[in-house]
ROLO-438361 format. One record per residue (C-alpha): residue number from 1; residue in three letters; x, y, z. Coordinates in nm, 4 decimals. Example, Ala and Ser with C-alpha at 12.3 -4.5 7.8 and 13.67 -1.06 7.14 Angstrom:
BEGIN
[1; ala; [1.2300; -0.4500; 0.7800]]
[2; ser; [1.3670; -0.1060; 0.7140]]
This chain:
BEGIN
[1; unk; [6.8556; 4.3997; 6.9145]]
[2; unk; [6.5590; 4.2708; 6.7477]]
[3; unk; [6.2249; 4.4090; 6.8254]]
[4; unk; [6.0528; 4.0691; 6.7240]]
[5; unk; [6.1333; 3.8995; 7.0868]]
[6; unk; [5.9916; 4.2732; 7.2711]]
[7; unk; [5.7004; 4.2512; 7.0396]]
[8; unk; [5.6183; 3.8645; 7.1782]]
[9; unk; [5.6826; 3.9708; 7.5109]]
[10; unk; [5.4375; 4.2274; 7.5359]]
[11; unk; [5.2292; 4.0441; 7.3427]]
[12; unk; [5.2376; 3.7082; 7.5669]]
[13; unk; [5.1838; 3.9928; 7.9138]]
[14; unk; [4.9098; 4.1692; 7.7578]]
[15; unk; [4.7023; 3.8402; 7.6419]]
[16; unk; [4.7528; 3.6565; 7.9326]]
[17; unk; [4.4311; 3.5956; 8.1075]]
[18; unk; [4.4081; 3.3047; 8.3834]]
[19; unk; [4.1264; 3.2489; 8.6104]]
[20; unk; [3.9143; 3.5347; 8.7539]]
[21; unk; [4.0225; 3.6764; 9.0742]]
[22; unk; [3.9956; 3.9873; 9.3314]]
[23; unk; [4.1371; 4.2633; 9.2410]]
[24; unk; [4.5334; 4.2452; 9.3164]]
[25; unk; [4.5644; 4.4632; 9.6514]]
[26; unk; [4.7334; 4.7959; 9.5379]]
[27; unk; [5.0483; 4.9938; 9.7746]]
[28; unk; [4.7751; 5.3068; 9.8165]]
[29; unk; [4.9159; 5.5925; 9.7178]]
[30; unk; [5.2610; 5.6012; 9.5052]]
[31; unk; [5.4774; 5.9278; 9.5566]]
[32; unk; [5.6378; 5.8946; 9.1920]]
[33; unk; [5.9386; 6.0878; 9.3013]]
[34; unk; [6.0357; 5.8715; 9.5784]]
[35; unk; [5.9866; 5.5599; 9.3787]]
[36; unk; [6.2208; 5.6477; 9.0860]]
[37; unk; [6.5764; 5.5013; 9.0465]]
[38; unk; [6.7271; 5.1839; 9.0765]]
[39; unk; [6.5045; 4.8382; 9.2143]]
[40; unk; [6.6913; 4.5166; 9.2331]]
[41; unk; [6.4955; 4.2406; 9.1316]]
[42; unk; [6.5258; 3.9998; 9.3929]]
[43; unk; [6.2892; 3.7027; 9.3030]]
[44; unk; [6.0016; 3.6947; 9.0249]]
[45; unk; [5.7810; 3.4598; 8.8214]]
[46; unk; [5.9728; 3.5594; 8.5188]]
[47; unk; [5.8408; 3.6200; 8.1391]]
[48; unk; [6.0314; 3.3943; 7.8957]]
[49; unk; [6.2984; 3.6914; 7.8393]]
[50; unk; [6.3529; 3.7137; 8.2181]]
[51; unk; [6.4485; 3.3628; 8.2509]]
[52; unk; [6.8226; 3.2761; 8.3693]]
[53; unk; [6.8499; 3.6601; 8.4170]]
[54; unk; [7.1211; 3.7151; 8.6555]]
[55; unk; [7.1946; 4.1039; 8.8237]]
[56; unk; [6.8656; 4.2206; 8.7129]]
[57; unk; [6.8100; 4.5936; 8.7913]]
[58; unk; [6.4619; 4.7840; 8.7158]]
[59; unk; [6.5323; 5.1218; 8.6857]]
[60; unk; [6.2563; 5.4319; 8.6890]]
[61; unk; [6.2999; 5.8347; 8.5100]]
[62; unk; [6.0152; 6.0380; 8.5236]]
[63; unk; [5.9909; 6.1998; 8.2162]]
[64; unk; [5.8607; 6.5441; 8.1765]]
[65; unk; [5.5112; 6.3885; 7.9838]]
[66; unk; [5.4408; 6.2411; 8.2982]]
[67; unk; [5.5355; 5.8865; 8.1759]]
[68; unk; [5.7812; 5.6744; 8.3160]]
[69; unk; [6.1073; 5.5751; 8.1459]]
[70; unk; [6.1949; 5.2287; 8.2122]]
[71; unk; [6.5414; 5.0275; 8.1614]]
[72; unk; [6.5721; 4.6887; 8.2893]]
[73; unk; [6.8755; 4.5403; 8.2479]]
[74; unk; [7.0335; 4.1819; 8.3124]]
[75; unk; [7.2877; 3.9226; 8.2430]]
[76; unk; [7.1661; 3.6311; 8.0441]]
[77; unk; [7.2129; 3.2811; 8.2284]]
[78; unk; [7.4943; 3.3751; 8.4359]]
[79; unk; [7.6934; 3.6755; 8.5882]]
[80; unk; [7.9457; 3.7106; 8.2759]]
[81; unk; [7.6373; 3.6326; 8.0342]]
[82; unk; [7.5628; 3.9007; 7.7556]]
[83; unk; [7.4030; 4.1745; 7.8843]]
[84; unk; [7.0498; 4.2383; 7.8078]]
[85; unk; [6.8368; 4.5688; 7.8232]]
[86; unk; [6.4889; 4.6962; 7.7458]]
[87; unk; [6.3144; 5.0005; 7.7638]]
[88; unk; [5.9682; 5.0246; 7.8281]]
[89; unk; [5.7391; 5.2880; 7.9204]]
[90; unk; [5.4890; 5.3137; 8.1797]]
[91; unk; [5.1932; 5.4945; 8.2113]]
[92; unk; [5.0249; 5.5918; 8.4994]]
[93; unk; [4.6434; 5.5242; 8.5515]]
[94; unk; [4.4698; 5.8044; 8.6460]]
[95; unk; [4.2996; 5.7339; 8.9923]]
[96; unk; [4.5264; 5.4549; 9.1001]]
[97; unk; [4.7535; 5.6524; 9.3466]]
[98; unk; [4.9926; 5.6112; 9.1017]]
[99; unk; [4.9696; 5.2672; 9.1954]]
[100; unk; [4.8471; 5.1424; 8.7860]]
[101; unk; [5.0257; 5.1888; 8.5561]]
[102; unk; [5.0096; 4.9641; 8.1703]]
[103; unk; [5.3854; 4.8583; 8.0539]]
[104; unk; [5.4098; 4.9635; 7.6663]]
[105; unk; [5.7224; 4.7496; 7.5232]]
[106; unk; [5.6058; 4.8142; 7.1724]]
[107; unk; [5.3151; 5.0524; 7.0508]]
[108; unk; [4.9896; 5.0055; 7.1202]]
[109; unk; [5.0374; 4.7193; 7.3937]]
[110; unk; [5.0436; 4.8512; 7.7960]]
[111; unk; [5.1485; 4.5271; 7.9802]]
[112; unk; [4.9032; 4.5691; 8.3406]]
[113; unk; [5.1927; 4.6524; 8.6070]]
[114; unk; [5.0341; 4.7310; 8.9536]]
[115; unk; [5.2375; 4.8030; 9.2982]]
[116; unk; [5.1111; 4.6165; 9.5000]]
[117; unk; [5.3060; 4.6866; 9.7865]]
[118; unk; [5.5709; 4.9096; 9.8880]]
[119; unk; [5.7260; 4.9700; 10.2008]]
[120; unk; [5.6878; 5.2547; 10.3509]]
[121; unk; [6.0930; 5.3630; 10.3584]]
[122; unk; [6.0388; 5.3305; 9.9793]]
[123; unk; [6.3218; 5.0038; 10.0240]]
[124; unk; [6.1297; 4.7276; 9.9148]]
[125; unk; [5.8493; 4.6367; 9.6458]]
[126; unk; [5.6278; 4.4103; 9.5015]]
[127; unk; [5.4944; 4.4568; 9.1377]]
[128; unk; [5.1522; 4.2338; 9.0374]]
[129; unk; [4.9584; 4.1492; 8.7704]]
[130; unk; [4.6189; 4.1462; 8.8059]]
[131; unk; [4.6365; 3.7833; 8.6383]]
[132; unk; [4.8422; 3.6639; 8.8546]]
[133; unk; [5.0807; 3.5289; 8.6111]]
[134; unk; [5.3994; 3.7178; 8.7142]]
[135; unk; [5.5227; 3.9138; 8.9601]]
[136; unk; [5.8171; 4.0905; 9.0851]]
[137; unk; [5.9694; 4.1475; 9.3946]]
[138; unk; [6.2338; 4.4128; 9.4101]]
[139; unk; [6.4567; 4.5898; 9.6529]]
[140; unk; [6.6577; 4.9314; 9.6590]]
[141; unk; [6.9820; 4.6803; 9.7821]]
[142; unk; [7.0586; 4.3539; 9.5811]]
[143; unk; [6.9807; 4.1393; 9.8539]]
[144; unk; [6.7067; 4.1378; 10.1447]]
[145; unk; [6.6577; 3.9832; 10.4815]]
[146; unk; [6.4958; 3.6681; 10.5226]]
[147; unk; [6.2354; 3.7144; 10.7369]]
[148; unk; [6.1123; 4.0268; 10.4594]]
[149; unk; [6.1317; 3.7824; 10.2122]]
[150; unk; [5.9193; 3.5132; 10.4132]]
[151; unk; [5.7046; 3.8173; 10.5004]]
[152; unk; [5.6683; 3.9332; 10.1139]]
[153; unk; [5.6042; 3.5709; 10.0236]]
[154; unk; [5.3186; 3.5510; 10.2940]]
[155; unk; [5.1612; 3.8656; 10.1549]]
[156; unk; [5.1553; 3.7016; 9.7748]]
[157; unk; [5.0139; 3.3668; 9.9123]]
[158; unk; [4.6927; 3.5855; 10.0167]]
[159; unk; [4.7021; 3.7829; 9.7496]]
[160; unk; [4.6297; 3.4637; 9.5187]]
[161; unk; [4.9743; 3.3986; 9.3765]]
[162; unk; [5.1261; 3.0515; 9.3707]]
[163; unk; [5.4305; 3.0912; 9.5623]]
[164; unk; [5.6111; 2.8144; 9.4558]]
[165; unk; [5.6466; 2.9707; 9.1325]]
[166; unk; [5.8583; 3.2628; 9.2615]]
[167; unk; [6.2371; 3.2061; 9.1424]]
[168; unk; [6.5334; 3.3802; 9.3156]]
[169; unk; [6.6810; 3.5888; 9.0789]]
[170; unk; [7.1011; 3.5995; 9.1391]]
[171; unk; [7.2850; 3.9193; 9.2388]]
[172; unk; [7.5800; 3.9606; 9.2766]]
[173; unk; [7.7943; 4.2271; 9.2487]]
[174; unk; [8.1533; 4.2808; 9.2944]]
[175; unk; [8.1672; 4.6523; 9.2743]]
[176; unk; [7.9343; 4.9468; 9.3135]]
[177; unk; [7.6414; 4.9148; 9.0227]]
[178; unk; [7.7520; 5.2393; 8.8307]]
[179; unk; [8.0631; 5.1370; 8.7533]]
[180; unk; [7.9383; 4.8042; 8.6219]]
């Protein structure tokens, strides 16, 4: 894979500066341990390389360093598409609850990834910029109840996102994720 469309990416999430707002409410504090593993992505305001994506799955190592592997995977435009995968790292702001962390696709960019809520089973996310640009909402299962969803939605709205930018992202999947 080329690294010219990761480089753009993190370019385009580290330079992207809308209008001024409150800070982006944060999930308090993170236990790192419990949030690790697999996150569904369930809807999103996707980046360019996010759009179409189809079975998207976020998935979390903490790495000895103290930094935090990342793999997100996806199918490109539809369920059979060619499957995509990138592997940033994240680094956790000291101070934040674990809550901060900057998103480094490519060296010396750290894309601003907040969690900005998280249930408190450690089922069900929501991952903010401060810009308000993008945003991610993600799930341990591929799929989540309505009324979270309406809930989750209603949080964002106050929280200064336009909602009616937020895209369902597909999942489906016919067998048990590690044997995809």
């Amino acid at each position: 894979m080329s690294a010219r469309p990761i480089l753009i990416a993190a370019l385009l999430l580290a330079g992207c500066r809308g209008e001024e707002h409150p800070p982006l409410g944060l999930a308090g504090e993170v236990d790192l341990a419990r949030f690790m593993g697999d996150w569904y992505v369930i809807a999103n305001i996707p980046t360019f390389i996010e759009k179409g994506a189809h079975n998207a799955v976020e998935s979390y190592r903490l790495a000895e360093d103290g930094t935090i592997e990342t793999t997100f995977t996806f199918r490109a435009g539809a369920f059979d598409g060619k499957e995509k995968r990138y592997t940033p790292r994240g680094f956790v702001r000291e101070g934040s609850g674990n809550a901060v962390w900057g998103m480094q696709f490519v060296w010396p960019v750290k894309a601003d990834y907040r969690i900005a809520w998280l249930d408190d089973g450690y089922t069900q996310t929501v991952i903010g910029r401060q810009a308000r640009d993008y945003v991610w909402i993600m799930a341990r299962e591929p799929e989540i109840p309505a009324p979270d969803y309406e809930r989750i939605l209603g949080f964002l709205a106050g929280q200064g996102y336009d909602v009616s930018k937020i895209q369902r992202v597909p999942q489906r999947w016919d067998r048990p994720r590690e044997l995809q």
